[in-house]
C-alpha positions as protocol buffer text, in pm:
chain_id: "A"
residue {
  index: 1
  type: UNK
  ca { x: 956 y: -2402 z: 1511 }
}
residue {
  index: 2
  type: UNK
  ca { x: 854 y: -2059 z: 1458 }
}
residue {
  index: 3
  type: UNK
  ca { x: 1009 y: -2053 z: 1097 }
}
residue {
  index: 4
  type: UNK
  ca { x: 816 y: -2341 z: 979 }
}
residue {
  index: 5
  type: UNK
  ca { x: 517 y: -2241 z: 1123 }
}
residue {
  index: 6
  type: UNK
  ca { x: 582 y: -1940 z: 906 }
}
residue {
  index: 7
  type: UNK
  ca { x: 680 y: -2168 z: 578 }
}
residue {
  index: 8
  type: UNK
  ca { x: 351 y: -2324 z: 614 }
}
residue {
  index: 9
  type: UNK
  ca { x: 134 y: -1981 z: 641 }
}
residue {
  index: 10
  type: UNK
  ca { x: 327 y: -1797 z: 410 }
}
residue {
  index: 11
  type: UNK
  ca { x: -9 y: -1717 z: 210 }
}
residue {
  index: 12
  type: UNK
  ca { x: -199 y: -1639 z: 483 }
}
residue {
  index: 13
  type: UNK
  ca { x: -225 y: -1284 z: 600 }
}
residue {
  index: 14
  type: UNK
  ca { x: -37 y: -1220 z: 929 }
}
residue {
  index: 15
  type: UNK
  ca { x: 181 y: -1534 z: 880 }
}
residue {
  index: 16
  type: UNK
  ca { x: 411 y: -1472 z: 1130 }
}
residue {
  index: 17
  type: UNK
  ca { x: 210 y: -1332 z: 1390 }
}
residue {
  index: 18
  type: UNK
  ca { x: 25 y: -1653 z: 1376 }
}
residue {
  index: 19
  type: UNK
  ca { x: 331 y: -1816 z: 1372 }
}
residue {
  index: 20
  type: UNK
  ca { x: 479 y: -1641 z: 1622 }
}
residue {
  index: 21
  type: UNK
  ca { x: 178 y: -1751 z: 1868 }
}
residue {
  index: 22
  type: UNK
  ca { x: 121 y: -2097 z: 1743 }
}
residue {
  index: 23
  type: UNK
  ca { x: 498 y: -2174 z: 1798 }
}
residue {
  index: 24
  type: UNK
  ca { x: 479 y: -2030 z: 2153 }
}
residue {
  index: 25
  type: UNK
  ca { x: 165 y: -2218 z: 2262 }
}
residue {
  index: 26
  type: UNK
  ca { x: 361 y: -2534 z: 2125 }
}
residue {
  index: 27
  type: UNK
  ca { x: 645 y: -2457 z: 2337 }
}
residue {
  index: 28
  type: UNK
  ca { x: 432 y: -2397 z: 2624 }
}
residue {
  index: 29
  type: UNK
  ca { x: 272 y: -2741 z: 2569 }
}
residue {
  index: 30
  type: UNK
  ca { x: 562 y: -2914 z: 2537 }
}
residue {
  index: 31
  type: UNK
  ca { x: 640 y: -2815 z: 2927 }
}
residue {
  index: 32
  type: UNK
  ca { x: 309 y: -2986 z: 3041 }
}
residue {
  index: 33
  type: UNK
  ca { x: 473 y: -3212 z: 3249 }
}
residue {
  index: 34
  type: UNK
  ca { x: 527 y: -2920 z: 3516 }
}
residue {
  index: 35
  type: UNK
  ca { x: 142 y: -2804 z: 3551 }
}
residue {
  index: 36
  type: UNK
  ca { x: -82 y: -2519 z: 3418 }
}
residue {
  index: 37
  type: UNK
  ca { x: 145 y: -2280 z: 3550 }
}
residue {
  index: 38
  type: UNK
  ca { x: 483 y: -2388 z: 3392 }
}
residue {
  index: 39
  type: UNK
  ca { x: 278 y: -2416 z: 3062 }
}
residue {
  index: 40
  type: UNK
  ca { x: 156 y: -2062 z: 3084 }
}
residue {
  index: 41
  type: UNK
  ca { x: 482 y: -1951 z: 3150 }
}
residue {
  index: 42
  type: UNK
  ca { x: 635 y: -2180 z: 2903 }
}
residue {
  index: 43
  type: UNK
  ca { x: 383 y: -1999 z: 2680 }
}
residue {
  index: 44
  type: UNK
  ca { x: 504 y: -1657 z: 2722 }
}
residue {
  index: 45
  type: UNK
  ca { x: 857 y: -1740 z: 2741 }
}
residue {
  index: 46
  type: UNK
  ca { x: 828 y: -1886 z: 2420 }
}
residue {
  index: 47
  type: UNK
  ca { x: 647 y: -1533 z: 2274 }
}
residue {
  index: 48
  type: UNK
  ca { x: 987 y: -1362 z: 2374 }
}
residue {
  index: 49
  type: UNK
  ca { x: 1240 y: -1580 z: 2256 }
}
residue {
  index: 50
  type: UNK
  ca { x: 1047 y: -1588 z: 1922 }
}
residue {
  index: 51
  type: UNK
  ca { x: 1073 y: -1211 z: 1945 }
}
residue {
  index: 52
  type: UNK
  ca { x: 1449 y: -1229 z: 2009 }
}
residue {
  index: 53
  type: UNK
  ca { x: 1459 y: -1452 z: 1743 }
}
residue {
  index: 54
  type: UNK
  ca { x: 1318 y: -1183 z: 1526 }
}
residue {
  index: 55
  type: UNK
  ca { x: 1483 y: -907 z: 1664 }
}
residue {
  index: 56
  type: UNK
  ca { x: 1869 y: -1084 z: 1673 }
}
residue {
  index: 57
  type: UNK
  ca { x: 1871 y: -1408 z: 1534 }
}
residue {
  index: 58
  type: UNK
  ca { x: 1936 y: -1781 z: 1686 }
}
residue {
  index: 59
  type: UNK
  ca { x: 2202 y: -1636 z: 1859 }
}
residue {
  index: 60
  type: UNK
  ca { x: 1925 y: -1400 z: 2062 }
}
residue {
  index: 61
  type: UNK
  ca { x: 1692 y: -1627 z: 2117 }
}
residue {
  index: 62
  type: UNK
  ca { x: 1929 y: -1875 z: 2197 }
}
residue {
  index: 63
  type: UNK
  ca { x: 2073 y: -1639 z: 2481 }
}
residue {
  index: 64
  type: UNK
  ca { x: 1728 y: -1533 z: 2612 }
}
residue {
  index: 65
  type: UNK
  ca { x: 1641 y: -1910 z: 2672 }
}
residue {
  index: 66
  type: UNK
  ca { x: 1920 y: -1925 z: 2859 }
}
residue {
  index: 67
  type: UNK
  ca { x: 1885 y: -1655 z: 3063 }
}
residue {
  index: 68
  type: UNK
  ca { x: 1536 y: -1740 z: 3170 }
}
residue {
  index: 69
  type: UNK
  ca { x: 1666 y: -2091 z: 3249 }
}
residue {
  index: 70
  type: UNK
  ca { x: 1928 y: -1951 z: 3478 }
}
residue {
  index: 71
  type: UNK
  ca { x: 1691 y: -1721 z: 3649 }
}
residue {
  index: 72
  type: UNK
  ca { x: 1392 y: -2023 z: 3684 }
}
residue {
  index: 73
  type: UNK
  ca { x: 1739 y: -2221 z: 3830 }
}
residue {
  index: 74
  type: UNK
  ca { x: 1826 y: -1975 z: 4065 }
}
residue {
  index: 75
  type: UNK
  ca { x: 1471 y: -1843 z: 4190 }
}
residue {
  index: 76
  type: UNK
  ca { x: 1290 y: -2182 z: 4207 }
}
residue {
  index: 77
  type: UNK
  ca { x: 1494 y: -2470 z: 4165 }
}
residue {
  index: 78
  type: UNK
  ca { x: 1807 y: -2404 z: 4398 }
}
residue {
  index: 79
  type: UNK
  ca { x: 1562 y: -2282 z: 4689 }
}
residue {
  index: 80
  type: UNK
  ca { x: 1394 y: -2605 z: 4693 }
}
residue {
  index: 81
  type: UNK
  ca { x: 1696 y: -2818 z: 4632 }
}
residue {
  index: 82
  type: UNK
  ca { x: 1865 y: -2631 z: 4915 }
}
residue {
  index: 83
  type: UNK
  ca { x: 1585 y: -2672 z: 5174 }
}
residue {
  index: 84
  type: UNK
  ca { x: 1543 y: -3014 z: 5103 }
}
């Protein structure tokens, strides 16, 4: 998302900051279904795994979506699954 963003901006002065932020707030939109508070952290989870994407590749921000799906799984989902 974040490299088309870019594409699109490429004139445009800070291209891909702007892209870097418009791409997150996307992601974080796209989570709306879970409430304000998923989309705000949707929002800033997307800011680092565009970083990661910067810093390492698809590969890193690949891995770092991952990760913060495994720790939303274990610190929020599996507690309410198991007290349910």
């Amino acid at each position: 998302m974040q490299g088309g963003i870019a594409r699109l901006a490429a004139d445009r002065p800070h291209a891909q900051w702007v892209a870097l932020v418009v791409g997150a707030v996307l992601f974080g939109a796209l989570h709306f279904q879970g409430g304000a508070t998923l989309v705000v952290l949707a929002t800033i989870a997307g800011l680092g795994s565009g970083l990661a994407y910067r810093a390492g590749g698809l590969q890193a921000a690949t891995l770092t979506h991952f990760g913060l799906n495994l720790i939303q799984f274990g610190l929020f989902t599996y507690p309410f699954i198991a007290r349910a």
